[in-house]
mmCIF file of the N, C-alpha and C atoms, coordinates in Angstrom:
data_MODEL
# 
_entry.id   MODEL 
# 
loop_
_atom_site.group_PDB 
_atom_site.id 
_atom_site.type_symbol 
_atom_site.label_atom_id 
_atom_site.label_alt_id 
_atom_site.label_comp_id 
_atom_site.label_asym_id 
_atom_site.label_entity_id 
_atom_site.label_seq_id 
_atom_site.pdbx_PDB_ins_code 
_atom_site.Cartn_x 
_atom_site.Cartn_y 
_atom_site.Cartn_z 
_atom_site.occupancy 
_atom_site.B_iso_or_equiv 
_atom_site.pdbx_formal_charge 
_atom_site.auth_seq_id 
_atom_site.auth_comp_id 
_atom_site.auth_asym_id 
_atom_site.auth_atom_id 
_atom_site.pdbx_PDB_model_num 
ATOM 1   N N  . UNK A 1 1  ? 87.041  81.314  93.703  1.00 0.00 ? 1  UNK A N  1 
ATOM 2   C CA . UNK A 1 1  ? 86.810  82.528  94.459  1.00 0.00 ? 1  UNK A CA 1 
ATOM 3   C C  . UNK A 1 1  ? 87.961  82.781  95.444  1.00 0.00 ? 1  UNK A C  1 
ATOM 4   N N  . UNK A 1 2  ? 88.262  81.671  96.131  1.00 0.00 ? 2  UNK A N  1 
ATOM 5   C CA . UNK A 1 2  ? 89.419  81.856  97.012  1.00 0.00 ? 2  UNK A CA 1 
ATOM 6   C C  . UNK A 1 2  ? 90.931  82.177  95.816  1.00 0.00 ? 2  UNK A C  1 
ATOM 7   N N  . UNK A 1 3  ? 90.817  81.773  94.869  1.00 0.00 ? 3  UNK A N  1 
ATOM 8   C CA . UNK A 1 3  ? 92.035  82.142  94.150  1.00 0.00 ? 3  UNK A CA 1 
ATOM 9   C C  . UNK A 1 3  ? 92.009  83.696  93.583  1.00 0.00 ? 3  UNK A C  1 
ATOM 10  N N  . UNK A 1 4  ? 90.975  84.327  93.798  1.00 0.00 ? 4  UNK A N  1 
ATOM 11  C CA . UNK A 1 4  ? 90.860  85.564  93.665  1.00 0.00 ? 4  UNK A CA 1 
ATOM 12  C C  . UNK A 1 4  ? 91.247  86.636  94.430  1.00 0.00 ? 4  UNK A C  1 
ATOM 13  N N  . UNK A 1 5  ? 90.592  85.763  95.587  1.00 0.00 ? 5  UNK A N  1 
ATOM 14  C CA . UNK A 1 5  ? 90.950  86.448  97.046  1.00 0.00 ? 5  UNK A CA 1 
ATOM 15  C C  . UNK A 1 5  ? 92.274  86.747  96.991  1.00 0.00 ? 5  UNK A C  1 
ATOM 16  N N  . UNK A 1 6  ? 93.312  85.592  96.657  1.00 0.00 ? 6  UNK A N  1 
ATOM 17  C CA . UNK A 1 6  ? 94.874  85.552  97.224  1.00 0.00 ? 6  UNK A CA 1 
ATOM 18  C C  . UNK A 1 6  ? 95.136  86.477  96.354  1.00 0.00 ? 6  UNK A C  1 
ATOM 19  N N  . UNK A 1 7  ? 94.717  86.833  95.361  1.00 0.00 ? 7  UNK A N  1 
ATOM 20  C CA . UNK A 1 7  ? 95.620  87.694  93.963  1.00 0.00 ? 7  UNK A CA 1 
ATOM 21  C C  . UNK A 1 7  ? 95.204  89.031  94.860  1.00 0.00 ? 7  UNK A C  1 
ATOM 22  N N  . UNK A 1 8  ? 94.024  89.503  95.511  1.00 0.00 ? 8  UNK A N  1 
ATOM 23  C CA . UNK A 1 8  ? 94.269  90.795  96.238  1.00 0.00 ? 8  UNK A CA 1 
ATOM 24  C C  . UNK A 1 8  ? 94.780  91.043  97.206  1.00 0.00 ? 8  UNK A C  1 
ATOM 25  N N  . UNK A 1 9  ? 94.888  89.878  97.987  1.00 0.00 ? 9  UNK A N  1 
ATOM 26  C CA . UNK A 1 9  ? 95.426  89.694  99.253  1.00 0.00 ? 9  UNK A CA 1 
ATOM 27  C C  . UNK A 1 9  ? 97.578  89.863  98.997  1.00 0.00 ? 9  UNK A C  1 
ATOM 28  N N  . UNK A 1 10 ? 97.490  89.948  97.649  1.00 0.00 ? 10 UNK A N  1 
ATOM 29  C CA . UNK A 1 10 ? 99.109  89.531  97.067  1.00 0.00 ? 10 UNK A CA 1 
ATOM 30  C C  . UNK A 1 10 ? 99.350  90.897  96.878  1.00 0.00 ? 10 UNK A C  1 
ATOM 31  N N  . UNK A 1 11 ? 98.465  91.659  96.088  1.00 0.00 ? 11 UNK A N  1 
ATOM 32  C CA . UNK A 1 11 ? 98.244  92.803  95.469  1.00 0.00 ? 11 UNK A CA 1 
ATOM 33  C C  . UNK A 1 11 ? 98.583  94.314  96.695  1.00 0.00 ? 11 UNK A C  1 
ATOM 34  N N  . UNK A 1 12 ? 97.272  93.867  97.644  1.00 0.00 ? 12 UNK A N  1 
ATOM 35  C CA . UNK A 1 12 ? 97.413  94.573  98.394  1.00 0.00 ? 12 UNK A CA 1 
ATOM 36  C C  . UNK A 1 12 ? 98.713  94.388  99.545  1.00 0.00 ? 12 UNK A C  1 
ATOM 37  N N  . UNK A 1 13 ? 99.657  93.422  100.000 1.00 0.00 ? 13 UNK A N  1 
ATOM 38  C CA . UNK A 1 13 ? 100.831 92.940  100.262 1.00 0.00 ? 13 UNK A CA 1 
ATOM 39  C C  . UNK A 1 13 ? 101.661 94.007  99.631  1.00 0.00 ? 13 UNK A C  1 
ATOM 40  N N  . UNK A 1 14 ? 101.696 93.630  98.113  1.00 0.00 ? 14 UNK A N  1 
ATOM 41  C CA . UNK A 1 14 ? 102.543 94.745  97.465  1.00 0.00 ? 14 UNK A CA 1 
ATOM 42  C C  . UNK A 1 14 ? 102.520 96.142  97.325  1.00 0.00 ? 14 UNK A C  1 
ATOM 43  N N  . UNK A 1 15 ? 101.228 96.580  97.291  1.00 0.00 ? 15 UNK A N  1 
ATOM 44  C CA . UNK A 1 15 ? 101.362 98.333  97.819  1.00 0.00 ? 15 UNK A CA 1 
ATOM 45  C C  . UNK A 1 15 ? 101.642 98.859  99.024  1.00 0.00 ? 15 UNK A C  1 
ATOM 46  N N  . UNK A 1 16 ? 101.775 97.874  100.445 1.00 0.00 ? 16 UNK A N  1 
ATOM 47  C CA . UNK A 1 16 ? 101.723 98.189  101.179 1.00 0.00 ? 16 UNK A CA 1 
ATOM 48  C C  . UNK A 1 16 ? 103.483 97.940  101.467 1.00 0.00 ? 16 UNK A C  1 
ATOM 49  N N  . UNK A 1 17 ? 103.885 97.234  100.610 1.00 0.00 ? 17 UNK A N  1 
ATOM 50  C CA . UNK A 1 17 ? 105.478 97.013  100.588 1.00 0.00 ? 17 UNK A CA 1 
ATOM 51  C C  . UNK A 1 17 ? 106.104 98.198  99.659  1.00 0.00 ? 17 UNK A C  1 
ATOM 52  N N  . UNK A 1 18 ? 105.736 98.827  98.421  1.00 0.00 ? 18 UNK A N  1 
ATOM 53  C CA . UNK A 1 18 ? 106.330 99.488  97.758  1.00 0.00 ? 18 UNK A CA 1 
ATOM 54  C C  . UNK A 1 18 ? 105.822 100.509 97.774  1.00 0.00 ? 18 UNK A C  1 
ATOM 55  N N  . UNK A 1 19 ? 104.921 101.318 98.514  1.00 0.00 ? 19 UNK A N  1 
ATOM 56  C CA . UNK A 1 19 ? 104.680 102.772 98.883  1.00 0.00 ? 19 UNK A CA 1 
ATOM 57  C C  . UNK A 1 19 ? 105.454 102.550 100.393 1.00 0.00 ? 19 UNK A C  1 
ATOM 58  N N  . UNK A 1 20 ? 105.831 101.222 100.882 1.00 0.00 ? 20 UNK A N  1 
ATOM 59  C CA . UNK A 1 20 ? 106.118 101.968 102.363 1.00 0.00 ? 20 UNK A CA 1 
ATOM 60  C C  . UNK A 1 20 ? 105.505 102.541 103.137 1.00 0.00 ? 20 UNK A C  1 
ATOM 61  N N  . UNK A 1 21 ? 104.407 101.968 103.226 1.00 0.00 ? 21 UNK A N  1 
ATOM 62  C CA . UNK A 1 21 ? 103.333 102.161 103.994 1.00 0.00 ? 21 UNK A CA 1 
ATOM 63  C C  . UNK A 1 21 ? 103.409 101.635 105.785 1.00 0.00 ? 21 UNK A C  1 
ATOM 64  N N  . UNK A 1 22 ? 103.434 102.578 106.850 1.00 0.00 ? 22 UNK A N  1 
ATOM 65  C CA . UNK A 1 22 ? 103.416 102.285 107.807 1.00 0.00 ? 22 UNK A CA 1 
ATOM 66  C C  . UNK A 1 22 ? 102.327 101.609 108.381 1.00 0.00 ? 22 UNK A C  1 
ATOM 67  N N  . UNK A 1 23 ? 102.557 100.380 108.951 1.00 0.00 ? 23 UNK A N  1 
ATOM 68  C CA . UNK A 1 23 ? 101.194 100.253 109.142 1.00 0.00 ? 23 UNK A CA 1 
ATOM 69  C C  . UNK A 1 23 ? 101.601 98.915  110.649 1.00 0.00 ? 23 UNK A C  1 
ATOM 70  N N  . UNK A 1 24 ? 100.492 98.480  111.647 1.00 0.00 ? 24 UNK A N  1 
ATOM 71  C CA . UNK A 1 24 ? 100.648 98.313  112.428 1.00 0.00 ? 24 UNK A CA 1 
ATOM 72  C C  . UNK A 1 24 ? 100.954 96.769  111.756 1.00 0.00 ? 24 UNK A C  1 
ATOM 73  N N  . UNK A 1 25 ? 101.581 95.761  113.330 1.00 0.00 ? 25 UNK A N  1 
ATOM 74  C CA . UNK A 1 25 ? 102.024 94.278  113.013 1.00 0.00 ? 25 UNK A CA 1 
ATOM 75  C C  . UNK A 1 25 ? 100.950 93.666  112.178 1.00 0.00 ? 25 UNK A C  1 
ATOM 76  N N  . UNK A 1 26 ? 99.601  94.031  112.447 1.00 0.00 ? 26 UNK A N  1 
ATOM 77  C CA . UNK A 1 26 ? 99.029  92.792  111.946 1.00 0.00 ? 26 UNK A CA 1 
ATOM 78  C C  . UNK A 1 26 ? 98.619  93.232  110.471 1.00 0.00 ? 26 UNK A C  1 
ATOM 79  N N  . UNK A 1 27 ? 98.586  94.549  110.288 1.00 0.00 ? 27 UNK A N  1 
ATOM 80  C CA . UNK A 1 27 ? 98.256  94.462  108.804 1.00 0.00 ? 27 UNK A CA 1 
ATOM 81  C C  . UNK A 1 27 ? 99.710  94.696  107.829 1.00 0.00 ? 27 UNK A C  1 
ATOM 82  N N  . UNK A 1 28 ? 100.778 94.382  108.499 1.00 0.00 ? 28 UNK A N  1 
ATOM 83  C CA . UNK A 1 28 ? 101.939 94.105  107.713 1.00 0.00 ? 28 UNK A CA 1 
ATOM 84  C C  . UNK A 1 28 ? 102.365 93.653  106.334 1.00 0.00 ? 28 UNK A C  1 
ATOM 85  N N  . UNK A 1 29 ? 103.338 93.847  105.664 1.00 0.00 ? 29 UNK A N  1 
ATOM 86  C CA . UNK A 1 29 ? 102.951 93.438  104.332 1.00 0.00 ? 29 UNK A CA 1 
ATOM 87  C C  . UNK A 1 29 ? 103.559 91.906  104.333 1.00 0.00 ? 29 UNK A C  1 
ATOM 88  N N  . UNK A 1 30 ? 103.981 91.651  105.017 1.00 0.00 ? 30 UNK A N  1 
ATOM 89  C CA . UNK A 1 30 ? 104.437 89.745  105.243 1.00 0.00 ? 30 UNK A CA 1 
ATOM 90  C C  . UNK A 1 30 ? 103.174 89.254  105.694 1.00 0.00 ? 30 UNK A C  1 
ATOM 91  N N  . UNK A 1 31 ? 102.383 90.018  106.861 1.00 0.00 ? 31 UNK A N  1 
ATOM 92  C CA . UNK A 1 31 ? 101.169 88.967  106.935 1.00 0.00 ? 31 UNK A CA 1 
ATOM 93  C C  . UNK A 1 31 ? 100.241 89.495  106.183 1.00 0.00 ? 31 UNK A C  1 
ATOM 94  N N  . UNK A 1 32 ? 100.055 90.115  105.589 1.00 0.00 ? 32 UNK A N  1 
ATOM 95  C CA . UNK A 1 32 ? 98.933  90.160  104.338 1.00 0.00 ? 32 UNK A CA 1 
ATOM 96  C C  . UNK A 1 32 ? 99.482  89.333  103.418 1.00 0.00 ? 32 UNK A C  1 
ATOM 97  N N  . UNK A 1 33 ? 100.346 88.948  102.931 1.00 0.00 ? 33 UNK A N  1 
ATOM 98  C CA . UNK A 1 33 ? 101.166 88.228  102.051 1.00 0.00 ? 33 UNK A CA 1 
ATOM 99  C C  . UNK A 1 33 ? 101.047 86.493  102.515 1.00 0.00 ? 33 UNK A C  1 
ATOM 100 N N  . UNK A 1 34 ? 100.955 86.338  103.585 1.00 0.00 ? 34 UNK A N  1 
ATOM 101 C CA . UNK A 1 34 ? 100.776 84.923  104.488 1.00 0.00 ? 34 UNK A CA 1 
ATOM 102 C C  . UNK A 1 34 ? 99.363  84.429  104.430 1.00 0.00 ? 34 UNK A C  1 
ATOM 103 N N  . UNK A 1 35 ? 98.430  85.899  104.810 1.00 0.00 ? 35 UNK A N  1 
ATOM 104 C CA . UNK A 1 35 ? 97.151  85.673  104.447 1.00 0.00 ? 35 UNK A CA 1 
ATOM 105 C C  . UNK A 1 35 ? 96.833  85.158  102.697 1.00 0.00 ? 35 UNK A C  1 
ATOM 106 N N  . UNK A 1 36 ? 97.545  85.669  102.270 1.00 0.00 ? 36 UNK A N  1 
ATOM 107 C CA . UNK A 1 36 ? 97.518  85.331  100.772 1.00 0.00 ? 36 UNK A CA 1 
ATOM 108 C C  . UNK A 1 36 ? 97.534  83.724  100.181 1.00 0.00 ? 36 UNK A C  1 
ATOM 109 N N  . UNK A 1 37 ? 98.705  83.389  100.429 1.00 0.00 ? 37 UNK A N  1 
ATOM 110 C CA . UNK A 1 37 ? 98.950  82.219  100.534 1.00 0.00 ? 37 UNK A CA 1 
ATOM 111 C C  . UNK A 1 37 ? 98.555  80.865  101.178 1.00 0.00 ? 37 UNK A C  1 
ATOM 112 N N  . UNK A 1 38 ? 97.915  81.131  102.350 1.00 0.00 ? 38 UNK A N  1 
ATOM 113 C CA . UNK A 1 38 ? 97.023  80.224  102.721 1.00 0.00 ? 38 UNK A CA 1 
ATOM 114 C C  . UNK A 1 38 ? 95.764  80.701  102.002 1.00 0.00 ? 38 UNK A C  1 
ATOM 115 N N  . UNK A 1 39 ? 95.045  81.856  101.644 1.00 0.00 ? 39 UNK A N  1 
ATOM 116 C CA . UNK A 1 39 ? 93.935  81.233  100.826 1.00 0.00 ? 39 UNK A CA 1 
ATOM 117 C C  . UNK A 1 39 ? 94.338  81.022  99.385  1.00 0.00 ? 39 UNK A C  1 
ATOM 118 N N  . UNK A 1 40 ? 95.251  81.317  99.084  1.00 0.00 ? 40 UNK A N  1 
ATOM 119 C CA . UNK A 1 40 ? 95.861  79.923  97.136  1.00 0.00 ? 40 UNK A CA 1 
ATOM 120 C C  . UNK A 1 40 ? 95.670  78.372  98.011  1.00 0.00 ? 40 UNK A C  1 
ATOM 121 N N  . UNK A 1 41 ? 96.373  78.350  99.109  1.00 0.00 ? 41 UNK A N  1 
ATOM 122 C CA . UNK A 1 41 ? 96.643  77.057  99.273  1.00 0.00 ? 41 UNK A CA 1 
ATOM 123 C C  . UNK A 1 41 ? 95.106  76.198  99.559  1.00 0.00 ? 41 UNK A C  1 
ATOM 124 N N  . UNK A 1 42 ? 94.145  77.123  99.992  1.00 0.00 ? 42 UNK A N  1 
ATOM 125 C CA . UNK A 1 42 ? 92.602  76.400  100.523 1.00 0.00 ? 42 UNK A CA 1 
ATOM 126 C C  . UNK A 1 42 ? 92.363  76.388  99.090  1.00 0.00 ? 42 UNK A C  1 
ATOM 127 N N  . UNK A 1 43 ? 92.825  77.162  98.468  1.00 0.00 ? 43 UNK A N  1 
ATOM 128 C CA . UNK A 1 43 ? 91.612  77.210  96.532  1.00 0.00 ? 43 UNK A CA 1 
ATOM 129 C C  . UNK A 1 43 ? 92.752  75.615  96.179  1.00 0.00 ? 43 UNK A C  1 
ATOM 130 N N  . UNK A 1 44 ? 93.660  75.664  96.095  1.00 0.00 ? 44 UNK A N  1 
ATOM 131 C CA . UNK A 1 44 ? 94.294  74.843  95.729  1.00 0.00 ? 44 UNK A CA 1 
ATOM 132 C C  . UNK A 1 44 ? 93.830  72.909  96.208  1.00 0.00 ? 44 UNK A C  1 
ATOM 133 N N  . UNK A 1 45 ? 93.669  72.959  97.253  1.00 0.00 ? 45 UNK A N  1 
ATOM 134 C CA . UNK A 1 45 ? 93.237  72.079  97.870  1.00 0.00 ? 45 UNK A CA 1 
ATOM 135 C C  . UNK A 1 45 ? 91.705  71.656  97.692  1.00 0.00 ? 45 UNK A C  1 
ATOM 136 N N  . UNK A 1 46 ? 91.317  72.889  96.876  1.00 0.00 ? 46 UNK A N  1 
ATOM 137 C CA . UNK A 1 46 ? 89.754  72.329  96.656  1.00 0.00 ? 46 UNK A CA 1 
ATOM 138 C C  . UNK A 1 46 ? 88.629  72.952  97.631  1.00 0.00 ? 46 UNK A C  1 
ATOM 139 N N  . UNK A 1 47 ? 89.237  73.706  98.594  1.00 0.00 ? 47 UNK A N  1 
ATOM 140 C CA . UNK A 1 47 ? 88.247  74.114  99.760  1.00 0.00 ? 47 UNK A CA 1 
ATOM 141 C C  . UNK A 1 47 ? 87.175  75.189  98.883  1.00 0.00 ? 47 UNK A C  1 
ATOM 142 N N  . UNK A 1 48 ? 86.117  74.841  99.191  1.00 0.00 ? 48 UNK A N  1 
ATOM 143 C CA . UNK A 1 48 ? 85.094  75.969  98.931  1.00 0.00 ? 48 UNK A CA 1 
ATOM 144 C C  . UNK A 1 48 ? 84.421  75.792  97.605  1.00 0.00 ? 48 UNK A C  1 
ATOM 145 N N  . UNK A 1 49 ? 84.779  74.441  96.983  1.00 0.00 ? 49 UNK A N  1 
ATOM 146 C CA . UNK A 1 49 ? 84.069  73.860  95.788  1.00 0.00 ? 49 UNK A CA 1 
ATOM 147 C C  . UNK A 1 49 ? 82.891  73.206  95.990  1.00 0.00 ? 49 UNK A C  1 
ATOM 148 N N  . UNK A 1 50 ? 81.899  72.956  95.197  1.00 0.00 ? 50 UNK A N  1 
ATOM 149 C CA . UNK A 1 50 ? 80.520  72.100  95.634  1.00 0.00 ? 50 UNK A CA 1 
ATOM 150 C C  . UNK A 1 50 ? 80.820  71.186  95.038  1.00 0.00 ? 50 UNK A C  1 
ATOM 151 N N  . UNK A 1 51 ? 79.952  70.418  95.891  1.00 0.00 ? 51 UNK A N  1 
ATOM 152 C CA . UNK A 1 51 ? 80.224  68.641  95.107  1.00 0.00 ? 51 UNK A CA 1 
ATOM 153 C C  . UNK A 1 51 ? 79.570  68.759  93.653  1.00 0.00 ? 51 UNK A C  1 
ATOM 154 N N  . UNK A 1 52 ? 78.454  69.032  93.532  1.00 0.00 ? 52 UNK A N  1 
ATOM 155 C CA . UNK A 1 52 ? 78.254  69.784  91.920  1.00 0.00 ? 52 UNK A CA 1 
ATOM 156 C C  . UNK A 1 52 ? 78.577  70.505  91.143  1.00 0.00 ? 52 UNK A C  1 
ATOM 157 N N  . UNK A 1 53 ? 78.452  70.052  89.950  1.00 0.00 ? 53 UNK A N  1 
ATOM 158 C CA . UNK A 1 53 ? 79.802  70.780  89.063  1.00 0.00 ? 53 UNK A CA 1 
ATOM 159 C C  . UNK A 1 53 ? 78.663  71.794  88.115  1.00 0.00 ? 53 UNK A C  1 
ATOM 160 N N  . UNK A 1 54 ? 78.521  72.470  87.367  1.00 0.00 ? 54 UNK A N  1 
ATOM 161 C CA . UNK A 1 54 ? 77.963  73.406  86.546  1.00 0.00 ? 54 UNK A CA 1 
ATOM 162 C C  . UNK A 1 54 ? 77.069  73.354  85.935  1.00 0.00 ? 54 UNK A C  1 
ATOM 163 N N  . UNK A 1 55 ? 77.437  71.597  85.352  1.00 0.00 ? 55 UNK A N  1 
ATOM 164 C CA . UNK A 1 55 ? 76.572  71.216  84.203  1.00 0.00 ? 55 UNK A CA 1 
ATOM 165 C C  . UNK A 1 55 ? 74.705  70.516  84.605  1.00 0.00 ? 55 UNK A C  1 
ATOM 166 N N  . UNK A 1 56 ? 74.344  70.722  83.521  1.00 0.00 ? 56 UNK A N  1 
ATOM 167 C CA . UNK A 1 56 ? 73.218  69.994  84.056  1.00 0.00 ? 56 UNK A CA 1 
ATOM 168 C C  . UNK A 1 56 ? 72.662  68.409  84.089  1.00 0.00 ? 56 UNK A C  1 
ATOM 169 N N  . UNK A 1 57 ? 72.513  67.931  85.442  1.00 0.00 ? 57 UNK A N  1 
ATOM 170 C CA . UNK A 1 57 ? 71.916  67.006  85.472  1.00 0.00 ? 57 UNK A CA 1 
ATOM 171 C C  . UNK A 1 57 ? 71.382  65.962  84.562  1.00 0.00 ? 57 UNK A C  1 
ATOM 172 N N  . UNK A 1 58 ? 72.219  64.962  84.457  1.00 0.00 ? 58 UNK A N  1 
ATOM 173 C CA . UNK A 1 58 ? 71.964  63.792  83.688  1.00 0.00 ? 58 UNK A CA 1 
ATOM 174 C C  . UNK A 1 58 ? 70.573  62.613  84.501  1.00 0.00 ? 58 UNK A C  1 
ATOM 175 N N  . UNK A 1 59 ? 69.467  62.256  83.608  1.00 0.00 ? 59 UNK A N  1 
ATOM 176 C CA . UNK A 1 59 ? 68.860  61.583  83.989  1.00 0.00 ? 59 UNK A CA 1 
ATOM 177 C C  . UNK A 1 59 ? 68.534  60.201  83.203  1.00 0.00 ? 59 UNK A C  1 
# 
């Protein structure tokens, strides 16, 4: 889910870089782009996974 996040968070980075979109410091297209990348890097790291995996329960 977080690796989803970053692909819009990348996405939206890039329209806001190639329309040239004015827009204030914080919704910038470097820090939307920063925001991006730290959430690849939390999906990457495993953040936000359950200790259970899909399958069902072995007894």
């Amino acid at each position: 889910m977080l690796g989803l996040a970053a692909a819009v968070m990348f996405f939206i980075a890039f329209l806001i870089n190639a329309a040239e979109i004015d827009t204030n410091e914080v919704f910038a297209s470097t820090n939307v782009m920063l925001l991006g990348l730290m959430l690849l890097a939390l999906h990457v790291a495993g953040v936000g996974t359950s200790w259970r995996s899909g399958r069902a329960r072995r007894r």
